[in-house]
Backbone bond lengths (Angstrom), bond angles and torsions (degrees), N, CA, C in turn:
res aa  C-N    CA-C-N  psi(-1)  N-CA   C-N-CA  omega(-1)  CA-C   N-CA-C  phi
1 X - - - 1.432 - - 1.513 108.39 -
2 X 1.376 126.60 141.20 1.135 129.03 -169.84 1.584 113.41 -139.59
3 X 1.401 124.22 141.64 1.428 117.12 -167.38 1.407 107.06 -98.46
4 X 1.175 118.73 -156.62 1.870 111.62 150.32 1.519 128.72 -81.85
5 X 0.850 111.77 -4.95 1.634 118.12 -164.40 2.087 93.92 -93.79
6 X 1.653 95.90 -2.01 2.279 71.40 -153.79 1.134 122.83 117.22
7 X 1.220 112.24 -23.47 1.760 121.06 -147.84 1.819 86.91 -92.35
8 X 1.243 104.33 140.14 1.400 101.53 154.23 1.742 125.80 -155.43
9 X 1.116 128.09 155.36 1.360 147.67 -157.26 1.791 88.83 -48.17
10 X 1.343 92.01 117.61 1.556 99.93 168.30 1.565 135.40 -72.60
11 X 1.527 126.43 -0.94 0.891 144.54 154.05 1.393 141.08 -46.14
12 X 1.435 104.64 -4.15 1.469 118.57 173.22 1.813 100.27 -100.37
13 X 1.109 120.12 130.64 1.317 140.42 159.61 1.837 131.48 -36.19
14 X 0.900 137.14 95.39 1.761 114.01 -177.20 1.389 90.38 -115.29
15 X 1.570 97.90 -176.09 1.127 101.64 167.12 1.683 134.22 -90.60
16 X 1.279 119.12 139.24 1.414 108.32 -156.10 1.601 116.82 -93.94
17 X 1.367 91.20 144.31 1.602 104.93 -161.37 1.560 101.85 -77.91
18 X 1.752 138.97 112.64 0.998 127.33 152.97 1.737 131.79 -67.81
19 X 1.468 121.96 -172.51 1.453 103.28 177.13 1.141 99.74 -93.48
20 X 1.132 110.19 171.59 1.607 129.46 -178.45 2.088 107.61 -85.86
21 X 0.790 112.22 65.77 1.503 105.93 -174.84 1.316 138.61 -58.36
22 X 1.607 97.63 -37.39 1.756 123.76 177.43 1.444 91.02 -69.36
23 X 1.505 146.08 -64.51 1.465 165.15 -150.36 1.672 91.37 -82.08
24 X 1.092 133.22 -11.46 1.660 115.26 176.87 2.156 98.68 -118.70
25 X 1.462 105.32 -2.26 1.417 85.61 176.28 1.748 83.77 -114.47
26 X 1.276 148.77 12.88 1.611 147.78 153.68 1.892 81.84 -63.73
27 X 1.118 113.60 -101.21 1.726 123.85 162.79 1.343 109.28 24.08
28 X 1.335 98.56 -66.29 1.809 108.43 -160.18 1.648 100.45 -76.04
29 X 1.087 121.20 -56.69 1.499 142.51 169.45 1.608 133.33 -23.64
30 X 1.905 92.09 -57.18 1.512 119.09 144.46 1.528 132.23 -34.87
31 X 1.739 76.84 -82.71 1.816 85.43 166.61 1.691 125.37 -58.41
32 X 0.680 138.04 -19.91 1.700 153.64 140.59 1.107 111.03 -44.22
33 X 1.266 149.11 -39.43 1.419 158.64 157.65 0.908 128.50 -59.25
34 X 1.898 122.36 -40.07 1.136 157.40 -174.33 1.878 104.04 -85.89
35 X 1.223 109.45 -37.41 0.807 104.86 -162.71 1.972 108.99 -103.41
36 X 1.007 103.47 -15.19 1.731 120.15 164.80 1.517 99.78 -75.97
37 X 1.207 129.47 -38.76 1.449 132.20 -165.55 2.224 93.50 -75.33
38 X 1.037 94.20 -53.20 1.418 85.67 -179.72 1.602 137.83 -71.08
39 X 1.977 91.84 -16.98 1.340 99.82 179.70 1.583 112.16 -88.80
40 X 1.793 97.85 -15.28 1.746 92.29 -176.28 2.025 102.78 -86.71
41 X 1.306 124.17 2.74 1.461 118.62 -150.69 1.895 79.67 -78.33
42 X 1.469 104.53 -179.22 1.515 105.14 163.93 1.804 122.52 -119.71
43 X 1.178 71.72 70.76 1.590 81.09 175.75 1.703 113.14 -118.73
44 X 1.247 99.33 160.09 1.805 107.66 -174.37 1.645 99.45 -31.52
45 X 1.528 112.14 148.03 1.298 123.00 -161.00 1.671 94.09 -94.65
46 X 1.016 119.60 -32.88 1.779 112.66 168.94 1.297 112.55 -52.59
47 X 1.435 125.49 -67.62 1.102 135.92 169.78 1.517 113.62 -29.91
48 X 1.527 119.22 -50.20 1.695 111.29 -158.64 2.015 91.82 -77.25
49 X 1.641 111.34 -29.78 1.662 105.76 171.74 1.481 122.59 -58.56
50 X 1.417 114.09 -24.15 1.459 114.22 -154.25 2.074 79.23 -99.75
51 X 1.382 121.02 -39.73 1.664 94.59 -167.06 1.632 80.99 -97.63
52 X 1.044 165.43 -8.85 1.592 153.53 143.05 1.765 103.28 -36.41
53 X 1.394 130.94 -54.17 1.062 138.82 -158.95 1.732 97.34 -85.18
54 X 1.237 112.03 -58.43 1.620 113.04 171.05 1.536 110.22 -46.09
55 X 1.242 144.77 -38.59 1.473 141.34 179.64 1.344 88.66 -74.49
56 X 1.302 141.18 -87.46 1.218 136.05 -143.09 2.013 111.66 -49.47
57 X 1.334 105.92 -19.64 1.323 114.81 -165.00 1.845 96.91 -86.20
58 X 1.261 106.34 -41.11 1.588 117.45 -158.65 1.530 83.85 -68.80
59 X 1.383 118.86 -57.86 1.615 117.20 -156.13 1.812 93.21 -62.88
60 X 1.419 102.93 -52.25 1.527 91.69 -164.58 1.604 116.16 -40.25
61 X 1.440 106.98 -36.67 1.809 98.57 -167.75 1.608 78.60 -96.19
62 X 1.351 161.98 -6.08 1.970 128.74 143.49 1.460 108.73 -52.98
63 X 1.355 130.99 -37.08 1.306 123.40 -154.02 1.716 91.76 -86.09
64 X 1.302 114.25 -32.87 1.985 114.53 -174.46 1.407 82.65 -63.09
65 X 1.445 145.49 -82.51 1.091 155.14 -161.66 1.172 112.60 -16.32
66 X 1.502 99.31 -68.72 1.803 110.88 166.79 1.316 159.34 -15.98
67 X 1.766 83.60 -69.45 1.270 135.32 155.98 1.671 105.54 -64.83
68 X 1.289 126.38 -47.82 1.510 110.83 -161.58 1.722 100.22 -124.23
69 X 0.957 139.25 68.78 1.188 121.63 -125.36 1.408 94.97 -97.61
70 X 1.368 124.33 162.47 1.776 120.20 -151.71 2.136 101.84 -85.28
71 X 1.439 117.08 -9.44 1.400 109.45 171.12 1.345 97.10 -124.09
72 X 1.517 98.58 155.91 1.474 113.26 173.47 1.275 125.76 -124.40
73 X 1.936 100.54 12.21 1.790 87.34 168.40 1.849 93.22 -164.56
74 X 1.017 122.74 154.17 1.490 89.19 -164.67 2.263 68.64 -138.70
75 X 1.345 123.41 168.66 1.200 143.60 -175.23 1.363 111.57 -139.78
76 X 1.264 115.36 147.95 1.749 113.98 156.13 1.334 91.19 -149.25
77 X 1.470 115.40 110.33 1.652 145.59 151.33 1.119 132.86 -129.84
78 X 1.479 113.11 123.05 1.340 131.72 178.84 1.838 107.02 69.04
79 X 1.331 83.14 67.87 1.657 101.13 -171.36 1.636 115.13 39.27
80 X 1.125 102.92 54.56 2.365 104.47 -164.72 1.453 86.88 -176.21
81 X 1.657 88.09 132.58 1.288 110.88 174.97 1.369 127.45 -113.11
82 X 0.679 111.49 108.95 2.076 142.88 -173.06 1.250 84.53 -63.09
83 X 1.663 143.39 146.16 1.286 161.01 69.04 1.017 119.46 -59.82
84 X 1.830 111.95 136.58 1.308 119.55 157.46 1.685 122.87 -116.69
85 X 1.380 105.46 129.08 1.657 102.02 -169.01 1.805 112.12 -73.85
86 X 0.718 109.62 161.12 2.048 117.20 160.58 1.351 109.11 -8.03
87 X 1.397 93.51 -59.78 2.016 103.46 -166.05 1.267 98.53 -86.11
88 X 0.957 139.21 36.09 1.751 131.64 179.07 1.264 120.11 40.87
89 X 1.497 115.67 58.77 1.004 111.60 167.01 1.270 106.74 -134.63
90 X 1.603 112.97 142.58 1.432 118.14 -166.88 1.510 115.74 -123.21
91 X 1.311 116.50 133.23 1.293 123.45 -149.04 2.097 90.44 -133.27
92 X 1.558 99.93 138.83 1.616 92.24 176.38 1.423 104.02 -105.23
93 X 1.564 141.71 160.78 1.166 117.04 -160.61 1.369 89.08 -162.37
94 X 0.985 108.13 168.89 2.021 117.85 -161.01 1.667 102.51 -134.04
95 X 1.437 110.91 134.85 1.897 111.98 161.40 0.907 123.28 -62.66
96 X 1.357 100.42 121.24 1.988 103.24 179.57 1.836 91.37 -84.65
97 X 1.015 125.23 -16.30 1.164 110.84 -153.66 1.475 109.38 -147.16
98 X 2.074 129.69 173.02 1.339 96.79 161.73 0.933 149.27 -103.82
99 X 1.210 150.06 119.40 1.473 138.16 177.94 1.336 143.46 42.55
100 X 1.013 152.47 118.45 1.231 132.95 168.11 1.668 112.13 -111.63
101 X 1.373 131.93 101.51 1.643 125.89 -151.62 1.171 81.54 -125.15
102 X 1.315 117.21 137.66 1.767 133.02 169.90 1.663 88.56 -128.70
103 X 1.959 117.47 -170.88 1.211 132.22 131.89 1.064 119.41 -50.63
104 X 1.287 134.67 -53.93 1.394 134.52 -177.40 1.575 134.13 -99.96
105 X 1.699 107.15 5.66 1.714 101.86 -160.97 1.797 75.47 -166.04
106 X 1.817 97.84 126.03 0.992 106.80 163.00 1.567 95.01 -132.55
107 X 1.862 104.45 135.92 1.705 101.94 -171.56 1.806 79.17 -147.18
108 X 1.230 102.31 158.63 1.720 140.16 166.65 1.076 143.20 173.78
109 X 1.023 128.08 148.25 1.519 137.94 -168.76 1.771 108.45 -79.24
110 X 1.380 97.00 125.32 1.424 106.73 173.55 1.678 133.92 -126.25
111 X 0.804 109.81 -178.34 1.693 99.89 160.05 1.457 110.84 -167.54
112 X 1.291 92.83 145.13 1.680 115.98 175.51 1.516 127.09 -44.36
113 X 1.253 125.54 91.67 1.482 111.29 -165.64 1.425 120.51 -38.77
114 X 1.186 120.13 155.66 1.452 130.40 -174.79 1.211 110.42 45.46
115 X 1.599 124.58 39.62 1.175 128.90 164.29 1.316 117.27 -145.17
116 X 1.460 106.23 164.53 1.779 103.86 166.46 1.237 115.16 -89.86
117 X 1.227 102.95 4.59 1.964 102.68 -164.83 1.996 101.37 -68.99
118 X 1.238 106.17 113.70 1.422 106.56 168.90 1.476 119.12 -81.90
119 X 1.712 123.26 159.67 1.258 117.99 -142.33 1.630 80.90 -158.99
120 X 1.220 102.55 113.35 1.815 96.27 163.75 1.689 82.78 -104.39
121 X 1.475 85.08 166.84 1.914 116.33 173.71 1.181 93.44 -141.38
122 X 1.262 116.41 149.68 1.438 141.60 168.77 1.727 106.02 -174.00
123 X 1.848 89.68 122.63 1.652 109.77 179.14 1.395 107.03 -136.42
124 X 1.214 110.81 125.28 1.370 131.31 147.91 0.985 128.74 -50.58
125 X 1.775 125.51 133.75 1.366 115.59 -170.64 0.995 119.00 -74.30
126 X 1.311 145.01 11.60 1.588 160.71 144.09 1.552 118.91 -56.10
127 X 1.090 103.83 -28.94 1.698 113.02 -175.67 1.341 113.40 -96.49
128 X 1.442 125.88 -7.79 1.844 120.18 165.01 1.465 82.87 -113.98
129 X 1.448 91.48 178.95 1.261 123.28 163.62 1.890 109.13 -61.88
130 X 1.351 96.07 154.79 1.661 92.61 167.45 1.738 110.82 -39.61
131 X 1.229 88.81 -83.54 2.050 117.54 -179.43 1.377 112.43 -19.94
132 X 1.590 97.00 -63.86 1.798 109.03 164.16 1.231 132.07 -54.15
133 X 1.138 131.84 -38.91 1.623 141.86 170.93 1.960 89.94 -69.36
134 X 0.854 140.96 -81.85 1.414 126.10 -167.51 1.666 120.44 -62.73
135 X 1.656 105.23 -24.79 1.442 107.14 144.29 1.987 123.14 -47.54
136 X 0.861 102.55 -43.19 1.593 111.01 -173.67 1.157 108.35 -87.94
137 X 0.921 139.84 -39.54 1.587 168.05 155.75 1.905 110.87 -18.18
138 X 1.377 85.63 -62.92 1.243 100.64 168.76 1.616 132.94 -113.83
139 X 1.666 98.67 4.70 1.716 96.72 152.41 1.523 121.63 -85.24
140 X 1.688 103.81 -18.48 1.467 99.79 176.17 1.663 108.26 -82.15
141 X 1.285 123.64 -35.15 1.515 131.55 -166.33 2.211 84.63 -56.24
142 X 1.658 109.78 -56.83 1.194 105.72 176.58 2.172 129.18 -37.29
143 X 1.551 82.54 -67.80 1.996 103.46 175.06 1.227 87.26 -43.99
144 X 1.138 122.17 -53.25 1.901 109.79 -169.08 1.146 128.44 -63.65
145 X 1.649 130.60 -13.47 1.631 123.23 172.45 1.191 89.12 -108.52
146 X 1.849 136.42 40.68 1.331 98.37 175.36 1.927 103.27 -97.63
């Protein structure tokens, strides 16, 4: 069932998005690298705190992201793809754009029907199920030549 806004009856099932765990301690690891690289350079010592302090801040809210990630079940039925956010609310949403499908990283730009609200997705093949990630994989490779 669907309203005007997008919104629809949360009672349908998708598949559920886990966090990305391996991809938020790469993250942490990086920025640790990134951030030794800037504190050993020789430049003004304010400066190496303020972009030392700016990495550690940026990664921290990628690695929360990761870790908590803002949907928790994402669908593709009847050529339309159902997301559901944290708070249970499920929104169906259309490609503005195409695809980006790897083995490991499926990401694209979407939006919320009957809205302007834009919506990137991006999942790691760690975060569905096997079945589901090549399920999605290839319903979006599909939505996309239509």
């Amino acid at each position: 069932m669907s309203t005007a806004s997008g919104h629809v009856t949360s009672s349908q099932a998708g598949s559920r998005i886990r966090p990305a765990g391996l991809v938020a301690v790469l993250v942490v690891l990086l920025t640790l690298v990134a951030t030794a690289a800037v504190l050993s350079t020789g430049w003004n010592v304010w400066l190496k705190i303020l972009l030392a302090n700016l990495a550690l801040i940026y990664a921290g809210f990628e690695v929360m992201r990761l870790l908590r990630p803002p949907w928790q079940s994402i669908q593709l039925a009847d050529r339309e793809l159902i997301v559901q956010s944290r708070h249970g609310q499920a929104f169906r949403i259309e490609l503005r754009s195409s695809p980006f499908l790897s083995p490991l990283f499926i990401g694209f730009h979407a939006g919320i029907k009957d809205s302007r609200r834009p919506v990137r997705l991006g999942f790691f093949r760690g975060q569905l199920e096997v079945q589901d990630f090549r399920r999605l994989s290839v319903g979006l490779r599909d939505l996309s030549t239509i």
